[in-house]
C-alpha positions as CSV (number, residue, x, y, z in Angstrom):
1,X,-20.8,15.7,-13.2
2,X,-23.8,14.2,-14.5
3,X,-22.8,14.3,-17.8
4,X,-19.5,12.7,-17.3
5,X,-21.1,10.3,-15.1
6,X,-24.0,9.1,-18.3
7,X,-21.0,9.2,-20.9
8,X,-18.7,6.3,-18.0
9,X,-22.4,4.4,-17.9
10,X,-22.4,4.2,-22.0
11,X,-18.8,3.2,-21.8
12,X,-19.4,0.7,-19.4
13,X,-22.2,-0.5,-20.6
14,X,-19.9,-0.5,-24.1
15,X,-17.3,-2.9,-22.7
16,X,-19.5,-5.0,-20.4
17,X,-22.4,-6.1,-22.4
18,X,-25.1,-5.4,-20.1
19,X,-27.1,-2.4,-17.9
20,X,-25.0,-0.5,-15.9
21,X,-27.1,0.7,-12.5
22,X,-25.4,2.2,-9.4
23,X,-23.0,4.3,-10.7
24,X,-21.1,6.5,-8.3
25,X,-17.7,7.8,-7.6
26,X,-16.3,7.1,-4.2
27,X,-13.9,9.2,-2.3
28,X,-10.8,6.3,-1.8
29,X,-7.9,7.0,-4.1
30,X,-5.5,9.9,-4.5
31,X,-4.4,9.3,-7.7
32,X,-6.6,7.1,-9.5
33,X,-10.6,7.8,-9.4
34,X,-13.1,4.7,-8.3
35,X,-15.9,4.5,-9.0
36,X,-18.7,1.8,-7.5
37,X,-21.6,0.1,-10.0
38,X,-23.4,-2.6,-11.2
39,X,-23.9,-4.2,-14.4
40,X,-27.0,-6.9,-14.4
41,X,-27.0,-6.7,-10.6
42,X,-23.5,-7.6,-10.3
43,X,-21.4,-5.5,-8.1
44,X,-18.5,-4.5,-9.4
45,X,-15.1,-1.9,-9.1
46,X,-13.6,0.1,-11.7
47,X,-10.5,1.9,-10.8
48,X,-9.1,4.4,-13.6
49,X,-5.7,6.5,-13.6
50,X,-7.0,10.4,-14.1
51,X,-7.3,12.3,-16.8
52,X,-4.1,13.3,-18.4
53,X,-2.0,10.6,-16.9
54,X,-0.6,7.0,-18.1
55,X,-0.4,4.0,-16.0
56,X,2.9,3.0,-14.5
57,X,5.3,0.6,-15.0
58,X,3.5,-2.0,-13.1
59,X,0.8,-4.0,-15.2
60,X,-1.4,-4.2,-12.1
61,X,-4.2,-6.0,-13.5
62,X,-1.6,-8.8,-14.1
63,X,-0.2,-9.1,-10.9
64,X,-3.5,-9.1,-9.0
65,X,-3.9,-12.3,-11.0
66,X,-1.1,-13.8,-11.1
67,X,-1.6,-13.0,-6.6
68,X,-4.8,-14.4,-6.8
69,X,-3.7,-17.6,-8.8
70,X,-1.2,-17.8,-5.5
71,X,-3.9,-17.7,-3.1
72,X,-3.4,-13.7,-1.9
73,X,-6.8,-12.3,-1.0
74,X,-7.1,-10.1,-4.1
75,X,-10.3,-8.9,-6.0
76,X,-10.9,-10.6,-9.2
77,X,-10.0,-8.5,-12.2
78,X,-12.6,-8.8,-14.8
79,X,-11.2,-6.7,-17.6
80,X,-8.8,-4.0,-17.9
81,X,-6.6,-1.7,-20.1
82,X,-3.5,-0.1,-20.3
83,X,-3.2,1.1,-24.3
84,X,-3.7,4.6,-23.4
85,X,-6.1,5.4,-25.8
86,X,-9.5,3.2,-24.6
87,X,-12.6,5.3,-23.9
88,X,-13.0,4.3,-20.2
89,X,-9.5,5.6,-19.6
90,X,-5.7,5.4,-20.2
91,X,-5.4,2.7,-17.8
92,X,-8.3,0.6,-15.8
93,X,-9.4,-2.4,-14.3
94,X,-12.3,-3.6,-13.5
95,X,-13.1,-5.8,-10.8
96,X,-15.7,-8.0,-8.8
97,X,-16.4,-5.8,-5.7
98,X,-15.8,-7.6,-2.4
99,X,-17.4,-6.3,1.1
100,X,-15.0,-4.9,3.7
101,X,-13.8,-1.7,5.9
102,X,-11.1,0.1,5.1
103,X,-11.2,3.2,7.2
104,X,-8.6,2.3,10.4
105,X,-11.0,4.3,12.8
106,X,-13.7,2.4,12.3
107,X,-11.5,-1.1,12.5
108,X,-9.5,-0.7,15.5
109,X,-12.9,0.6,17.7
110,X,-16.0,-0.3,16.4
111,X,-17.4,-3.6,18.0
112,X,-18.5,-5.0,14.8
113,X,-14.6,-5.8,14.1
114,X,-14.1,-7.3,17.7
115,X,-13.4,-10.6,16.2
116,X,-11.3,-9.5,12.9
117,X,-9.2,-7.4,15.4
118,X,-8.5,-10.5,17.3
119,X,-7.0,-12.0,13.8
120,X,-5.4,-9.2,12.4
121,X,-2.0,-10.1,13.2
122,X,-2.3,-13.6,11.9
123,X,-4.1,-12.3,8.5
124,X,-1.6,-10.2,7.7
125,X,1.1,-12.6,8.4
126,X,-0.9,-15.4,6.0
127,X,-1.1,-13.0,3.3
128,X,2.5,-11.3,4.1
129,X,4.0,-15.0,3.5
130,X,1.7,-15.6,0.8
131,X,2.8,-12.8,-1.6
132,X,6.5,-13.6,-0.5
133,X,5.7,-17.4,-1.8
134,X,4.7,-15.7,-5.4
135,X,7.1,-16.6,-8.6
136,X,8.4,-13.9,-9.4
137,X,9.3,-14.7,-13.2
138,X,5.7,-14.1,-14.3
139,X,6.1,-10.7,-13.4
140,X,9.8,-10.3,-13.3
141,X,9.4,-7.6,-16.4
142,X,7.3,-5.1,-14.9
143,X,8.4,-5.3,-11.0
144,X,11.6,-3.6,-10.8
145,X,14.3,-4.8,-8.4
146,X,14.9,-2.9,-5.8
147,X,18.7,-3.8,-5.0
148,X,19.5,-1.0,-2.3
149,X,16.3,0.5,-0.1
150,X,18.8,3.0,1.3
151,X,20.1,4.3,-1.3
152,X,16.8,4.7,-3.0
153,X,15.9,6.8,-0.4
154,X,18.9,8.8,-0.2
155,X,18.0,9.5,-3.9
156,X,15.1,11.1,-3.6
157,X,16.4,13.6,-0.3
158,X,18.9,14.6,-1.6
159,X,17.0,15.8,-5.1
160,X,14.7,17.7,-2.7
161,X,17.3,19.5,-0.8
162,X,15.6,20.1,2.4
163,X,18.1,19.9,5.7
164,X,16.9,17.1,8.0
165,X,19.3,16.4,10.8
166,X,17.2,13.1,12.1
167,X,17.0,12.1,8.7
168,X,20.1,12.3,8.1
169,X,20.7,10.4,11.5
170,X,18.4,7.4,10.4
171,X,20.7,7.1,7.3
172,X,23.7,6.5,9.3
173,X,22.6,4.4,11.7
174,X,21.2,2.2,8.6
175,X,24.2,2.0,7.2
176,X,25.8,1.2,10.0
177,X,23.2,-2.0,11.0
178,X,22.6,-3.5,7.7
179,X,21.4,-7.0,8.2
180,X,22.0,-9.4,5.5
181,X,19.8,-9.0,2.1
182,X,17.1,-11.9,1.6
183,X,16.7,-13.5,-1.6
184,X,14.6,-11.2,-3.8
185,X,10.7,-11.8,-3.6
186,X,7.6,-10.2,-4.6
187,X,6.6,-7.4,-2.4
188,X,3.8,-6.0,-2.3
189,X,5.5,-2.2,-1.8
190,X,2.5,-0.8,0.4
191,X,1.3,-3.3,2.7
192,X,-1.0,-1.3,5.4
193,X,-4.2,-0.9,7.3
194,X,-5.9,1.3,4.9
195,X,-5.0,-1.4,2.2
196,X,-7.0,-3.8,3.5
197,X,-10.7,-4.7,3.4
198,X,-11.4,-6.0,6.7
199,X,-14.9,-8.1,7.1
200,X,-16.8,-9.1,10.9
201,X,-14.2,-12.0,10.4
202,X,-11.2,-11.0,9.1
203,X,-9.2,-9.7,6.2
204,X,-11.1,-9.7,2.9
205,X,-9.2,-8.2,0.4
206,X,-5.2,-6.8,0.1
207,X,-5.7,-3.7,-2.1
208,X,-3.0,-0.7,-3.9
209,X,-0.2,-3.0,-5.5
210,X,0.5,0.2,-7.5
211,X,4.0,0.1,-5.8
212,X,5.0,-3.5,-5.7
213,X,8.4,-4.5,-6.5
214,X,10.9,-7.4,-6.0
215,X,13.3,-7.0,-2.5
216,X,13.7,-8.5,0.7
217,X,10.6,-9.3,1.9
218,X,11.4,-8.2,5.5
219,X,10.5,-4.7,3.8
220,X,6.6,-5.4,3.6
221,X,6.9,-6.6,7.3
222,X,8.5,-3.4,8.7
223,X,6.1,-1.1,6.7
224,X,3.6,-2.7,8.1
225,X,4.8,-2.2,11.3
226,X,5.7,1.8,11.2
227,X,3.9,4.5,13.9
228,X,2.3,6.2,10.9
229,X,0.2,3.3,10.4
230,X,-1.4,2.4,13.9
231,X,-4.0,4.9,13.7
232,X,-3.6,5.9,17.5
233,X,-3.8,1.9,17.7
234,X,-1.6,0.9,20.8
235,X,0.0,-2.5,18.7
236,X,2.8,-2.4,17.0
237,X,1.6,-4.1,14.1
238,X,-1.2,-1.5,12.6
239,X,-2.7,-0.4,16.4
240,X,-2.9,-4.3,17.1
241,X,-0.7,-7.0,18.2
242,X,3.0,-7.0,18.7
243,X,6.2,-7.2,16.6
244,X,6.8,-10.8,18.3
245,X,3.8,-11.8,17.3
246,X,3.4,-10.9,14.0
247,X,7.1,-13.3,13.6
248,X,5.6,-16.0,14.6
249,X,2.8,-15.9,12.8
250,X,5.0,-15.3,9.6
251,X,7.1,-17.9,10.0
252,X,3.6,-20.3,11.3
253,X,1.9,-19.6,8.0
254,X,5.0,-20.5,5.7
255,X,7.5,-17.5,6.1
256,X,11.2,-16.8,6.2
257,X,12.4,-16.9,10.2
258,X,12.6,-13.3,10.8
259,X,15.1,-12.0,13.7
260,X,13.7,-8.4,15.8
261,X,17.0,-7.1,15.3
262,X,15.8,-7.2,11.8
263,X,12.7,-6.2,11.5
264,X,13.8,-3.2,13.6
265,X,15.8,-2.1,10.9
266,X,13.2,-2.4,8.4
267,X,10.8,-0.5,10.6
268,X,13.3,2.6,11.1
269,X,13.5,2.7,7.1
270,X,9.7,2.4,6.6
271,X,9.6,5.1,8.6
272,X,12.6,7.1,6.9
273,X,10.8,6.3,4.0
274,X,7.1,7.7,4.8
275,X,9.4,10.9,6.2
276,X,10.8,11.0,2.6
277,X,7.7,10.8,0.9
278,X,5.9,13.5,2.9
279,X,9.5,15.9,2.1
280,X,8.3,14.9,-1.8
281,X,4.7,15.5,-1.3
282,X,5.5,18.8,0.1
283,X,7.9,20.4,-2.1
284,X,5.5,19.4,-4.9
285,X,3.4,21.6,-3.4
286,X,5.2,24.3,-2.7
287,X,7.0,24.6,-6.0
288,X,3.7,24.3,-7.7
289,X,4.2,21.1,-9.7
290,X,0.9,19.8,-8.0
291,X,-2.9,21.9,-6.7
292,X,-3.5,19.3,-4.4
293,X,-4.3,20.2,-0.6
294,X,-3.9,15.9,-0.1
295,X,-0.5,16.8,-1.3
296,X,0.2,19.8,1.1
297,X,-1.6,18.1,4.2
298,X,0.7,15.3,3.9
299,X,3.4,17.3,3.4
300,X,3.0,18.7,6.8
301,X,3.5,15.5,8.5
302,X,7.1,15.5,8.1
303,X,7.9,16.6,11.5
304,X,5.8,13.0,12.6
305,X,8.1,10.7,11.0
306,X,11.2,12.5,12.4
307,X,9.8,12.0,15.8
308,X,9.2,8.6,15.0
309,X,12.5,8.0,14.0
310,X,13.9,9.6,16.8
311,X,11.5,6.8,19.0
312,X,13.1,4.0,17.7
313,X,16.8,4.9,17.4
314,X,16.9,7.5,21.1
315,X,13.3,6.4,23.3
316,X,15.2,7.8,25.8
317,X,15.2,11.6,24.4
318,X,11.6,11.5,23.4
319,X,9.7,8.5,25.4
């Protein structure tokens, strides 16, 4: 390790001009490393796809500036690469690092977040309607469009195979209560606690834009809103505040008016969706595609989402 680590400081110190001091790798991240340093005393965040792998679709570097430029709480990129063949990595960015919690424990109980809890709601609504506010032509040729959220999903179950019954059940009945499509925005894909940087004061950073996209923006609102995210936190809205507030607070900072019935339906597919990704995670596992135990923990989970689901479509069978 300390090898590797003296051969990132020379690179570092390669593309940055100046001493690199503090170097460490931090735990955050399944499937890009991050690592913490300094160069000249200035704090700063690289964050690197693995070995072996190319970066995405998405030119993330990009769109966290193009979000900044907008006025989303973003870190500031100060270089980065995607040309697959750089000596830092196949893909990085490098950005100034901003102060903040991101472990949900700690922000939902620990006194030192009393006030930031009391804001939540509201933050994430101001940056929610921010993002949504984006143009999207800056960016329109790396965000794909995601035209049907169902049917995306139905996609990936059926290539896995696995029966489901509630699944299947929460496909129906979203078929069956489609609300109108809103005009296409920029989403940010994964909008969470745990992808936030939360200060004494409130929200300091929005972080992981690895899967944003354009689609109804309703879709980052009902993620956010899904069981799996509260953290044992008794709000709706990630262990604090409620659904109703969290639509007036949307519409307050700029949003689109945004009915229950609605967001209900986006919450039941976040939460199809998370079940779906957790089906993936395991079956990668278990064929042996991937090593990870992240991979097989999550895996595990799927019997959470389905009694999510079955929460919000029969309370009555499970409450």
């Amino acid at each position: 390790m300390t090898d590797r680590t003296d051969t990132l400081r020379s690179q570092l110190a390669d593309e940055l001009g100046g001493e690199i001091t503090d170097l460490a790798r931090l735990s955050a991240g399944a499937s890009r490393e991050t690592w913490t340093f300094s160069v000249d005393t200035q704090p700063l965040i690289l964050q690197r796809n693995r070995t072996g792998t190319l970066s995405g679709s998405i030119d993330e570097p990009a769109l966290l500036r193009h979000a900044r430029a907008g006025r989303v709480t973003v870190p500031e990129v100060v270089c980065s690469s995607s040309t697959g063949d750089h000596p830092i990595g196949p893909s990085f960015a490098i950005s100034r690092r901003v102060d903040g919690e991101s472990i949900a424990r700690k922000i939902l109980r620990d006194d030192e977040f009393a006030v930031a809890r009391d804001r939540f709601v509201a933050d994430c609504a101001s940056e929610l309607a921010a993002i949504h506010a984006l143009d999207p032509t800056p960016v329109a040729g790396f965000l794909d469009l995601l035209e049907d959220p169902v049917d995306a999903q139905r996609t990936t179950f059926d290539m896995i195979g696995d029966p489901h019954p509630v699944f299947e059940l929460a496909f129906r009945w979203l078929d069956e209560h489609r609300p109108p499509m809103g005009e296409p925005t920029v989403v940010h894909g994964d909008f969470r606690m745990g992808n936030f940087l939360i200060g004494p004061t409130g929200m300091t950073a929005v972080l992981d834009w690895e899967l944003a996209h354009r689609g109804d923006p309703i879709e980052d609102l009902g993620w956010l809103c899904a069981r799996a995210w509260r953290f044992g936190g008794a709000g709706d809205v990630g262990g604090l505040g409620s659904r109703e507030e969290l639509i007036e607070a949307y519409a307050a900072a700029g949003g689109r008016d945004v009915s229950l019935d609605a967001l209900r339906w986006w919450e039941v597919l976040a939460t199809l969706r998370w079940g779906v990704i957790t089906m993936f995670m395991g079956a990668e596992y278990r064929s042996g595609a991937s090593p990870s135990m992240e991979q097989a923990a999550i895996g595990r989970r799927v019997v959470e989402n389905e009694y999510d689901v079955l929460l919000l479509l029969l309370p009555e069978l499970v409450g």
